[in-house]
ZAMAR-999721 format. One record per residue: residue in one letter; x, y, z of N, C-alpha, C, O, CB in turn. Coordinates in steps of 0.02 Angstrom, whole numbers, plus 50000, padded with zeros to 5 digits. Glycine has a CB too. Example, Ala and Ser with C-alpha at 12.3 -4.5 7.8 and 13.67 -1.06 7.14 Angstrom:
2
(pt "a" (50660 49716 50390) (50615 49775 50390) (50660 49835 50390) (50712 49834 50423) (50565 49776 50452));
(pt "s" (50642 49888 50354) (50684 49947 50357) (50645 50002 50394) (50670 50057 50402) (50704 49970 50286));
This chain:
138
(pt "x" (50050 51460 49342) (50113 51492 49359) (50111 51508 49434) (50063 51540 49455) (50125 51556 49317));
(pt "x" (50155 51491 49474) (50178 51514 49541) (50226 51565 49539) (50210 51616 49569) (50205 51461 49579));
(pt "x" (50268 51564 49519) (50337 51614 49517) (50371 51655 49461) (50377 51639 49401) (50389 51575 49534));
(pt "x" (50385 51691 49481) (50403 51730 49398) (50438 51770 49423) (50429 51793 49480) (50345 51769 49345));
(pt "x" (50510 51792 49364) (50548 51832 49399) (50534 51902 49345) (50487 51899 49305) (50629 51799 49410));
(pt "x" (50583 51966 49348) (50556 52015 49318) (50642 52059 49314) (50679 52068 49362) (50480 52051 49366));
(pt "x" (50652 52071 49269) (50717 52100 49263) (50719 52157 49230) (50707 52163 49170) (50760 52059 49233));
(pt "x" (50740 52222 49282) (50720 52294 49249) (50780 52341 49255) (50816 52358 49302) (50653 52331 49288));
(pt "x" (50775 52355 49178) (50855 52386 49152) (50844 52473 49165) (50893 52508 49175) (50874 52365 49045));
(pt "x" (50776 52502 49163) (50748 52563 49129) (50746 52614 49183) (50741 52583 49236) (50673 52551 49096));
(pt "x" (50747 52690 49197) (50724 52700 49262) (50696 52780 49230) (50716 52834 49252) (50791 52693 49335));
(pt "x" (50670 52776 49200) (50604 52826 49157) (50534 52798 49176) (50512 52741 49175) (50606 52819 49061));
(pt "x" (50500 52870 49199) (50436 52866 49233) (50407 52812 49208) (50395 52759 49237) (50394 52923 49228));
(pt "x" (50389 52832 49132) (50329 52794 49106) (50362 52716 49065) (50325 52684 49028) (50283 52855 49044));
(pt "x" (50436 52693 49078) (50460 52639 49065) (50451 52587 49127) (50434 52529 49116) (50525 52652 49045));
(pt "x" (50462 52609 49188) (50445 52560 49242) (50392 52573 49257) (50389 52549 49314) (50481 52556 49297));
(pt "x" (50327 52603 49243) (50260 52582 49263) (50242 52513 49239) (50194 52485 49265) (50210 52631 49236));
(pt "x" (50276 52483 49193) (50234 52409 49167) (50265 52364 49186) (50235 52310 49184) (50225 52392 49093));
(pt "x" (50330 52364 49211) (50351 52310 49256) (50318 52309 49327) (50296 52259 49355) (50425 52314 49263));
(pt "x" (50317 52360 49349) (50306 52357 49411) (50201 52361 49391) (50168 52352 49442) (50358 52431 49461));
(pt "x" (50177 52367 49354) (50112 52339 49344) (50095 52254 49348) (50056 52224 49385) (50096 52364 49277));
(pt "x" (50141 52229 49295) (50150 52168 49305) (50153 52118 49371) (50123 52070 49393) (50195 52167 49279));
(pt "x" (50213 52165 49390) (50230 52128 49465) (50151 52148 49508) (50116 52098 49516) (50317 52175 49515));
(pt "x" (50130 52197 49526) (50068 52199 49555) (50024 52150 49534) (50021 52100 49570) (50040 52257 49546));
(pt "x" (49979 52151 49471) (49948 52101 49432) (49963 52038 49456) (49921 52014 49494) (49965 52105 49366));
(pt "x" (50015 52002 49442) (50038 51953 49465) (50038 51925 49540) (50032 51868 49562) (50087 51960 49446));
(pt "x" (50046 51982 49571) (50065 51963 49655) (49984 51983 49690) (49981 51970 49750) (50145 52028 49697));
(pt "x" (49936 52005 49666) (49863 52039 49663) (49827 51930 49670) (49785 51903 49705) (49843 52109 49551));
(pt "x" (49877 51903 49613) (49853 51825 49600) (49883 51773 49638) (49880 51714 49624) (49867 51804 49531));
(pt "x" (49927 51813 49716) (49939 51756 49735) (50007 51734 49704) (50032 51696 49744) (49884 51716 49722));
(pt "x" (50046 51741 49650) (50111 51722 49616) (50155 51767 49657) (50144 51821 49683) (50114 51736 49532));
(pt "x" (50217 51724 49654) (50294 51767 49695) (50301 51800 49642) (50267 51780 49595) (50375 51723 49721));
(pt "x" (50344 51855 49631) (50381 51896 49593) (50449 51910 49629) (50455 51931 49686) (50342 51957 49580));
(pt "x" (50486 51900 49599) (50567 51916 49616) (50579 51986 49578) (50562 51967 49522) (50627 51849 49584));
(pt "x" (50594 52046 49570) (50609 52058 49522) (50699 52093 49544) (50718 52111 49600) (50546 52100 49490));
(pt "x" (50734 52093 49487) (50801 52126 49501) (50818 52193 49476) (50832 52187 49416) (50850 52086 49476));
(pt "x" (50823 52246 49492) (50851 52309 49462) (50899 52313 49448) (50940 52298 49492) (50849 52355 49487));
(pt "x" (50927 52337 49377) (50994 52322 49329) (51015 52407 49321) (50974 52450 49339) (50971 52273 49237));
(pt "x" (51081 52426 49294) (51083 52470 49244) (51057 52535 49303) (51060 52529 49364) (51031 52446 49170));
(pt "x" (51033 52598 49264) (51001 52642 49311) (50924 52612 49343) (50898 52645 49388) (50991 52712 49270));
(pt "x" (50902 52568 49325) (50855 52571 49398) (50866 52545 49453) (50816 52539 49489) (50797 52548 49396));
(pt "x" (50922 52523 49474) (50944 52532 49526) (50921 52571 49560) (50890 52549 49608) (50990 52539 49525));
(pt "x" (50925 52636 49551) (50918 52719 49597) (50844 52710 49600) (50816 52762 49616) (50947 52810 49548));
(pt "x" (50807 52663 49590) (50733 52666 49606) (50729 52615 49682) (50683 52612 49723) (50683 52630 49530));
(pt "x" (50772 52592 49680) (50767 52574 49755) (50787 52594 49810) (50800 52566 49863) (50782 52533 49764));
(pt "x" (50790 52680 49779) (50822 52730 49855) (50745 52772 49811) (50714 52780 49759) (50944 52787 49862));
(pt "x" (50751 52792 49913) (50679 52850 49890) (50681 52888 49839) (50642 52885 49791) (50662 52906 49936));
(pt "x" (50740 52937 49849) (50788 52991 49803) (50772 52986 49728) (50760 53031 49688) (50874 52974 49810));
(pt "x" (50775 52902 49718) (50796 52891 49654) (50708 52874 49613) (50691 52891 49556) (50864 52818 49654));
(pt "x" (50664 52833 49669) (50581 52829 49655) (50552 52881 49643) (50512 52887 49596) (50541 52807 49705));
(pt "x" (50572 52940 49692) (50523 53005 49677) (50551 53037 49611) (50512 53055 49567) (50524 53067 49743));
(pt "x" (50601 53043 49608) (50642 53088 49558) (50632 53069 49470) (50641 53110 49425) (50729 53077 49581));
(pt "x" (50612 52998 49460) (50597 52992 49392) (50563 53040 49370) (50534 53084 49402) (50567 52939 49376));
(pt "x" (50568 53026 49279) (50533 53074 49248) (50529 53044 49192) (50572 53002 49182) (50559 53138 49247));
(pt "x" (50478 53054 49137) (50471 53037 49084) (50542 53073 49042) (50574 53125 49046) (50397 53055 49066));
(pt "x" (50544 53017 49004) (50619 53040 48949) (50607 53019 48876) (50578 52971 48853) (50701 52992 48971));
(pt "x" (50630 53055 48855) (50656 53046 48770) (50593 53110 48744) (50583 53167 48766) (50638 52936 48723));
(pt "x" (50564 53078 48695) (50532 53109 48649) (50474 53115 48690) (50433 53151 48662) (50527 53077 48582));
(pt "x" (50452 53093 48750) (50391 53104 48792) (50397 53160 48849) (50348 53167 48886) (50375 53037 48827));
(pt "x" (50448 53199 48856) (50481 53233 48920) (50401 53276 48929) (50357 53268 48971) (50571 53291 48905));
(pt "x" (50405 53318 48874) (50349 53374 48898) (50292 53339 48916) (50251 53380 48937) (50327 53429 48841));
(pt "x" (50264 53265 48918) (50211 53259 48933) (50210 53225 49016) (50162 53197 49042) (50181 53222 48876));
(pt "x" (50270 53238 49043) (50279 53184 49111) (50205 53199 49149) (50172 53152 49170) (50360 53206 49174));
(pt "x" (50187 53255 49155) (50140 53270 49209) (50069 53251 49175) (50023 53252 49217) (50146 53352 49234));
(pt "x" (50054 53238 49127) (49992 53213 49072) (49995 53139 49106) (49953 53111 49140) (50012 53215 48969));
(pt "x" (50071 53114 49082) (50056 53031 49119) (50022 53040 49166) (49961 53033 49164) (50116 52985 49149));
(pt "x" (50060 53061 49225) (50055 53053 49297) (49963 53073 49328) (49924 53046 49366) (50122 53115 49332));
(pt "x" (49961 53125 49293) (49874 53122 49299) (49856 53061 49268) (49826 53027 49309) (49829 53187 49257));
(pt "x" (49863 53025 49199) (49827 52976 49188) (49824 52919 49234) (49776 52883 49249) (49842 52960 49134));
(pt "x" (49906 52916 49261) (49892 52859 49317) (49838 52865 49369) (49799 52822 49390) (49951 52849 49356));
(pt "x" (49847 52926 49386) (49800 52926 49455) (49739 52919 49433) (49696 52896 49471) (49800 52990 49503));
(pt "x" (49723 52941 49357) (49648 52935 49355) (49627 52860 49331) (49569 52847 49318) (49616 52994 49303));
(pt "x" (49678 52813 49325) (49668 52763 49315) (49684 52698 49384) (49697 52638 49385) (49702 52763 49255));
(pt "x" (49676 52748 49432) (49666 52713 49509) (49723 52696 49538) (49718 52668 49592) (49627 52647 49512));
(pt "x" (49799 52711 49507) (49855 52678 49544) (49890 52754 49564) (49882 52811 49542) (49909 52618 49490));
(pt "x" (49923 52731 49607) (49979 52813 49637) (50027 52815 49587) (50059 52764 49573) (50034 52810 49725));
(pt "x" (50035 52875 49555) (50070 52910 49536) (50151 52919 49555) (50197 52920 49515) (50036 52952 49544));
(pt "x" (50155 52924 49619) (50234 52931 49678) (50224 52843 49658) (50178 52803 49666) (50225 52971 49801));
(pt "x" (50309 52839 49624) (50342 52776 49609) (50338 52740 49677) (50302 52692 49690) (50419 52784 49579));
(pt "x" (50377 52769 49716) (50380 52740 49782) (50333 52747 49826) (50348 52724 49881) (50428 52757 49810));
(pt "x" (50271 52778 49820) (50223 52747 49859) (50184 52676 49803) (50143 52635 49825) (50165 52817 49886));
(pt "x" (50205 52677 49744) (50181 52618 49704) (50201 52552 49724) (50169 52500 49727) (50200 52625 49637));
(pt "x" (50264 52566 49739) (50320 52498 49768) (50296 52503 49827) (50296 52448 49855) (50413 52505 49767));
(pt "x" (50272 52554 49865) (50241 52500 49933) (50190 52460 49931) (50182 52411 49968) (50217 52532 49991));
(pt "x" (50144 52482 49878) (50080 52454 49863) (50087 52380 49844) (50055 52329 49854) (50046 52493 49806));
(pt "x" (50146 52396 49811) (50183 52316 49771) (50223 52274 49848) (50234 52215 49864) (50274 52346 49687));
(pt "x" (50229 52315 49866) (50253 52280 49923) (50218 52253 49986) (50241 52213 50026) (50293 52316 49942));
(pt "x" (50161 52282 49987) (50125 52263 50031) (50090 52202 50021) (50074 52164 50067) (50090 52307 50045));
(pt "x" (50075 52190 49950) (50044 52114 49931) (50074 52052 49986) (50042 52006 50012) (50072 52093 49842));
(pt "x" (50137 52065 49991) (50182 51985 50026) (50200 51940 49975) (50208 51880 49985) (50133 51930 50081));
(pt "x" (50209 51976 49907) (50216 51928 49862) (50278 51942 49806) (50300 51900 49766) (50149 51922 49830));
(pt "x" (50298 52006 49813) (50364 52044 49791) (50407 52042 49819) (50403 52026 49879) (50367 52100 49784));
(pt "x" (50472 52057 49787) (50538 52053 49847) (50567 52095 49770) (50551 52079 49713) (50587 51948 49888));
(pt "x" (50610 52147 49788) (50639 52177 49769) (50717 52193 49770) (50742 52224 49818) (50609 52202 49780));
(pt "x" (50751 52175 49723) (50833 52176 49729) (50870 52204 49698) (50849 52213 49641) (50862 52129 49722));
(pt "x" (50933 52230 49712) (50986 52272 49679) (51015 52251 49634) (51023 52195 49657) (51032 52290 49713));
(pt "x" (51042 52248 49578) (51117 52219 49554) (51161 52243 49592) (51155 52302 49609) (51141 52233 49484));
(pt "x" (51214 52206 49612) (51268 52226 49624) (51298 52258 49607) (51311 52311 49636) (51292 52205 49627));
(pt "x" (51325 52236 49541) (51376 52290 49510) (51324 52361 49493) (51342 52419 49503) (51419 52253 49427));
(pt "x" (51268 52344 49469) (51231 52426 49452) (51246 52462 49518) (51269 52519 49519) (51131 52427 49436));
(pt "x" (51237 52440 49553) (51230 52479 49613) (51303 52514 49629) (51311 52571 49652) (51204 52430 49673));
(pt "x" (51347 52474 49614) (51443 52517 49617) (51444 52543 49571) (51490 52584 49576) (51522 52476 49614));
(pt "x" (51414 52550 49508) (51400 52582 49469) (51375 52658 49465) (51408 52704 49442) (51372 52547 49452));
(pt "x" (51314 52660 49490) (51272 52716 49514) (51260 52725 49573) (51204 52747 49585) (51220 52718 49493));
(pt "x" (51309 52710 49631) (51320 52745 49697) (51265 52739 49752) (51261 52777 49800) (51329 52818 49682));
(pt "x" (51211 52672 49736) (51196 52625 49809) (51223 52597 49835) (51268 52558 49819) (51163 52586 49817));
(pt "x" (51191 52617 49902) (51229 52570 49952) (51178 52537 49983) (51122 52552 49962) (51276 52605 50008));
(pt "x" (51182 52475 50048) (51139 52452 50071) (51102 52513 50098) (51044 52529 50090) (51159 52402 50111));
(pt "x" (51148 52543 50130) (51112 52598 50202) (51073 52647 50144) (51046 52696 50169) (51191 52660 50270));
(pt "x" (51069 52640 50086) (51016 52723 50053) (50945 52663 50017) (50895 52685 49990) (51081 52797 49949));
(pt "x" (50957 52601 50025) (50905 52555 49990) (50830 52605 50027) (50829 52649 50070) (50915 52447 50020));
(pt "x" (50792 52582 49997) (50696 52590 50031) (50700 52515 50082) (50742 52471 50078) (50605 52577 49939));
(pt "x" (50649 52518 50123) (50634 52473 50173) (50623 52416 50142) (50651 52363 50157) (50583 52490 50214));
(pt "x" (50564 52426 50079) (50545 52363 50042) (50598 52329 50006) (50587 52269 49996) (50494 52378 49994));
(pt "x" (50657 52353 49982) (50691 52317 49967) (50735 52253 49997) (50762 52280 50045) (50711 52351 49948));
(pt "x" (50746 52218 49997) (50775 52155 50011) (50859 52150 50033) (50893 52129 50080) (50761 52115 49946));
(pt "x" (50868 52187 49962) (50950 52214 49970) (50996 52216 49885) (50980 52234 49828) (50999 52144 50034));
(pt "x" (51038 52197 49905) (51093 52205 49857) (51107 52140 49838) (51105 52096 49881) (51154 52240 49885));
(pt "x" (51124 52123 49771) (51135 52037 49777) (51183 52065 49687) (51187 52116 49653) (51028 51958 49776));
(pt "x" (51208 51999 49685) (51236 51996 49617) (51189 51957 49580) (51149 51918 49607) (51306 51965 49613));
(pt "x" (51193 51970 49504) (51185 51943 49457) (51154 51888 49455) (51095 51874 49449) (51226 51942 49434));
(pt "x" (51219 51844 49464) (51219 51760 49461) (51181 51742 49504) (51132 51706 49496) (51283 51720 49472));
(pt "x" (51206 51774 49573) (51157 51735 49627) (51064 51761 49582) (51039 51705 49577) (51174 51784 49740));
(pt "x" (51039 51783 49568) (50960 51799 49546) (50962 51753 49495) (50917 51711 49495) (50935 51879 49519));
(pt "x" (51011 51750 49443) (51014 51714 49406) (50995 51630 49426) (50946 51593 49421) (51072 51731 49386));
(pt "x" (51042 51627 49442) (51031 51561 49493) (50975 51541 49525) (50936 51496 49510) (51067 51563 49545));
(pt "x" (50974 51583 49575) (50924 51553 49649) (50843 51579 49633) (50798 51556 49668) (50956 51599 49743));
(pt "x" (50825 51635 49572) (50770 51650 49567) (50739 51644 49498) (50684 51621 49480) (50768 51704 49591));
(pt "x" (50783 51666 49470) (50776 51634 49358) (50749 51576 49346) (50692 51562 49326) (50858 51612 49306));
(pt "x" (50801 51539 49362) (50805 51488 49364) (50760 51443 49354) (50739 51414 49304) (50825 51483 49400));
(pt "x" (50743 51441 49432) (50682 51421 49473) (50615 51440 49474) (50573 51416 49512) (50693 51430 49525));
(pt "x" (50604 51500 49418) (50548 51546 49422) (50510 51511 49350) (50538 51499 49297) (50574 51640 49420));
(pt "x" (50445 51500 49367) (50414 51462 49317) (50403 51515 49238) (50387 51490 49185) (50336 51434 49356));
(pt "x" (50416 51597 49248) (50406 51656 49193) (50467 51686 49209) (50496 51685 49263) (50337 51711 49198));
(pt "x" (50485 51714 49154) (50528 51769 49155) (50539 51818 49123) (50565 51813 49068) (50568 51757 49154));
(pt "x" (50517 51890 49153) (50507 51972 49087) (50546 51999 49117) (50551 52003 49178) (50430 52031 49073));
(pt "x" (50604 52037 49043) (50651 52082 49066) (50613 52141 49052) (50557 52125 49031) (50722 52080 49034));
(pt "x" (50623 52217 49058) (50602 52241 49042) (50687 52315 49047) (50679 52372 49024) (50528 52228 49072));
């Protein structure tokens, strides 16, 4: 596998740790990762929206239990210092949905640095799906 894309609907602490594990893992091997943010994780590609997760549903009271386990299991804890980590490989690229984003009130100017930008649907669909030898939604 060279390329793989990654499509993430979720924006709960302990729901995007395994995509964005993946994408590390993967990009750790040398493979591209595209991945697209849908739905509310969008707001994970503004600082605001990285730091601010939290564990949800039936896990709420344990958010801070995760967050120690991460660190004691060697990765950062701060979402968005995770996505730099992911970003620093040279092997991630990180993108908006469009419409999520008119949706839940991104704009280019509030994106994080690592992000790429704003794109629609189709175009990822298209120019990175497509073309991408794997593909995990998550």
């Amino acid at each position: 596998m060279k390329t793989m894309t990654i499509i993430v609907r979720d924006d709960s602490y302990d729901k995007i740790l395994t995509p964005l594990a993946f994408a590390y893992l993967q990009a750790s091997e040398g493979i591209q990762v595209d991945m697209l943010f849908v739905n509310w994780s969008v707001r994970v590609l503004t600082e605001e929206g990285a730091r601010n997760l939290r564990v949800q549903g039936e896990y709420a009271d344990q958010d801070q239990w995760v967050r120690d386990q991460v660190e004691k299991a060697g990765i950062p804890s701060d979402i968005y210092m995770l996505m730099q980590a992911i970003k620093e490989t040279g092997c991630v690229n990180f993108y908006g949905c469009s419409l999520a984003a008119a949706v839940f009130g991104v704009d280019e100017n509030s994106l994080i640095p690592e992000a790429e930008g704003i794109v629609g649907a189709s175009w990822f669909l298209n120019e990175k799906a497509d073309r991408a030898d794997y593909n995990q939604t998550f």
